[in-house]
N, C-alpha and C positions, 0 to 999 in steps of 0.2 A: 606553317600553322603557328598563331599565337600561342604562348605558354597558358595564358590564361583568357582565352575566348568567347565564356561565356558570362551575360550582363546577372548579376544577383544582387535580389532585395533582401535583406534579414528584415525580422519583424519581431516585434514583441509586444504581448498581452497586456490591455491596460485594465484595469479594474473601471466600475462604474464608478462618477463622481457627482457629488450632490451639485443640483445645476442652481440652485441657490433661493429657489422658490418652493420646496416642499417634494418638489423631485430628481432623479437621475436622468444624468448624461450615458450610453450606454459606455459599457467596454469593450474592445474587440480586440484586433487585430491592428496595429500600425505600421510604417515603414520606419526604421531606425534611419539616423540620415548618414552613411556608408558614402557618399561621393563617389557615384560612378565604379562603383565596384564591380569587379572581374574575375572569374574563378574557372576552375577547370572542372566539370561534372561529369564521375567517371561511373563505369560501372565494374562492380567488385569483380574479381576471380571467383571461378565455382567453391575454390577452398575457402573464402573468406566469407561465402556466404553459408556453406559447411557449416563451418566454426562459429559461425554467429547462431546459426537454429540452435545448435547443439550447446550454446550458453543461454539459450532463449533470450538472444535481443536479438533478431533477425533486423536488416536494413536493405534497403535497395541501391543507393548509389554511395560513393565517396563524390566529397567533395576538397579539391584544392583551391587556396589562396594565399595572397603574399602575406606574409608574418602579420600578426596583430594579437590583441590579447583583451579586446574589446568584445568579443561573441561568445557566448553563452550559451549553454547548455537549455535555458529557458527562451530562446528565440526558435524562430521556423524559418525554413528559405524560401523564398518564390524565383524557378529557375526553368525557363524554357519551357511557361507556362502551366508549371507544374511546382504545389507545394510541397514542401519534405519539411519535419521536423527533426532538430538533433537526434540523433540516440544516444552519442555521452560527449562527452568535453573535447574540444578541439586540440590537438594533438600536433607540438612542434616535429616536424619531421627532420631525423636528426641531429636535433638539438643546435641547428645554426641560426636560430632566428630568422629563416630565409622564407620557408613554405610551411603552410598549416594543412593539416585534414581533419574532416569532421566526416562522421557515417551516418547517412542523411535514411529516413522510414519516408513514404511516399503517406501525404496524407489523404485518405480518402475522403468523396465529395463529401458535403457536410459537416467535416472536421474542424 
């Protein structure tokens, strides 16, 4: 099995912009352009999802991927057909530069 097997979009919110005639372009949702990115989406131990109600930031999966410092707390994932948005800052594992994790909330439809 790959280290990192599964294909992931980050995306992030654009604001609407004046489209130059008296009205707006909408805002939504875009894909950051990440080149074929790869990552591992896990899903937590009962303790870590515990520990997460009992701070009240509950989340549903982790996610791993190879080192970077370019993703955001203000992006969302689209992974195995299914959105997640961050719940806090990507987190070097280790501290070797090597893997990241971020704790990803399942966005419901609508979102």
């Amino acid at each position: 099995m790959e280290e990192f097997p599964h294909e992931v979009i980050f995306q992030v919110h654009t604001e609407p912009v004046s489209d130059g005639g008296g009205g707006y372009i909408p805002g939504g949702w875009v894909n950051v352009d990440t080149d074929d990115f790869y990552g591992f989406l896990d899903t937590p131990t009962s303790k870590e999802i515990y520990e997460a109600h009992q701070l009240q930031h509950p989340f549903d999966r982790n996610l791993y991927y190879p080192y970077r410092t370019d993703i955001t707390p203000n992006m969302r994932v689209v992974c195995e057909g299914e959105t997640y948005e961050l719940v806090s800052k990507p987190m070097d594992q280790g501290g070797q530069n090597e893997i990241m994790k971020v704790p990803l909330r399942l966005v419901k439809a609508g979102g």
